[in-house]
C-alpha positions as MATLAB code, in Angstrom:
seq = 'XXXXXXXXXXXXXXXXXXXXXXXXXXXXXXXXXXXXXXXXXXXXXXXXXXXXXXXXXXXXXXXXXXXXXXXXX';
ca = [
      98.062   41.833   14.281;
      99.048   39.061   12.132;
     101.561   36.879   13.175;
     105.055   36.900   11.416;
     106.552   33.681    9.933;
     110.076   33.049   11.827;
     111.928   34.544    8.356;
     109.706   37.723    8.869;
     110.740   37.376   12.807;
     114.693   37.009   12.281;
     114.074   39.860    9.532;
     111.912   42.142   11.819;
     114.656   41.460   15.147;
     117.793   42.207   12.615;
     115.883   45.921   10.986;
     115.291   46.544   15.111;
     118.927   46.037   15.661;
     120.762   48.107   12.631;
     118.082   50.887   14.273;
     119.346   51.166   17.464;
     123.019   51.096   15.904;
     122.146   54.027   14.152;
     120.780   55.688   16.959;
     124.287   55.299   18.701;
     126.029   56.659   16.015;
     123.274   59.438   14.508;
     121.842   60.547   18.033;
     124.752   60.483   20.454;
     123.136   57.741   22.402;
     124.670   56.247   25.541;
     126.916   52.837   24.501;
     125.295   50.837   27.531;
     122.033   51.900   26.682;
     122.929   50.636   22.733;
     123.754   47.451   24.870;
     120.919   47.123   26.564;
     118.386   47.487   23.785;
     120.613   45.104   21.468;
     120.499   42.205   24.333;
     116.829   42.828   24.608;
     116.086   42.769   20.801;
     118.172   39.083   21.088;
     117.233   37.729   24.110;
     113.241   37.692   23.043;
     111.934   34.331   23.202;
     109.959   34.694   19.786;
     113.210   35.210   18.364;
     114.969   32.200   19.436;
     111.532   29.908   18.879;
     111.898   31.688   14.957;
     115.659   30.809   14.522;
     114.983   27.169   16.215;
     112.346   26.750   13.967;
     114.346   27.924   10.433;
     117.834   25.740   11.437;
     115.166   22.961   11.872;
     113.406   23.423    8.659;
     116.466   23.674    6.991;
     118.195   20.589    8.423;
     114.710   18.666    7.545;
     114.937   20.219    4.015;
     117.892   21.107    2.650;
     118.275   22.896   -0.046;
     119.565   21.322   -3.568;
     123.245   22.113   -3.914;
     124.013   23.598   -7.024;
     126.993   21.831   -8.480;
     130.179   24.120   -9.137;
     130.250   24.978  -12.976;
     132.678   22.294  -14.741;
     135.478   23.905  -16.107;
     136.875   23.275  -19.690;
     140.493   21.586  -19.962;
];
């Protein structure tokens, strides 16, 4: 299996998260069971590795700021 960049991580552990949501609320599921699988979709260690790893790309290399159109007097 390849191995997801930290984007396709964050991506992959949000999609896993709006699923089990919509099990609770499609399927009748159990709210501590919701719970449960939402604490273990965020508590996986490749997840918070992937998030380290984008806040510290992104504080290395910002992204240009676009400057706020100029406005006409």
């Amino acid at each position: 299996m390849a191995r997801l960049s930290p984007a396709e991580q964050i991506e992959q552990s949000y999609d896993d998260a709006m699923v089990a949501l919509a099990d609770y609320l499609t399927r009748d599921r159990d709210a501590a069971t919701t719970i449960d699988r939402l604490i273990a979709i965020l508590d996986q260690d490749d997840l918070h590795d992937a998030v380290t790893e984008v806040l510290v790309d992104a504080r290395v290399h910002p992204r240009p700021r676009s400057d706020p159109p100029k406005v006409d007097p």
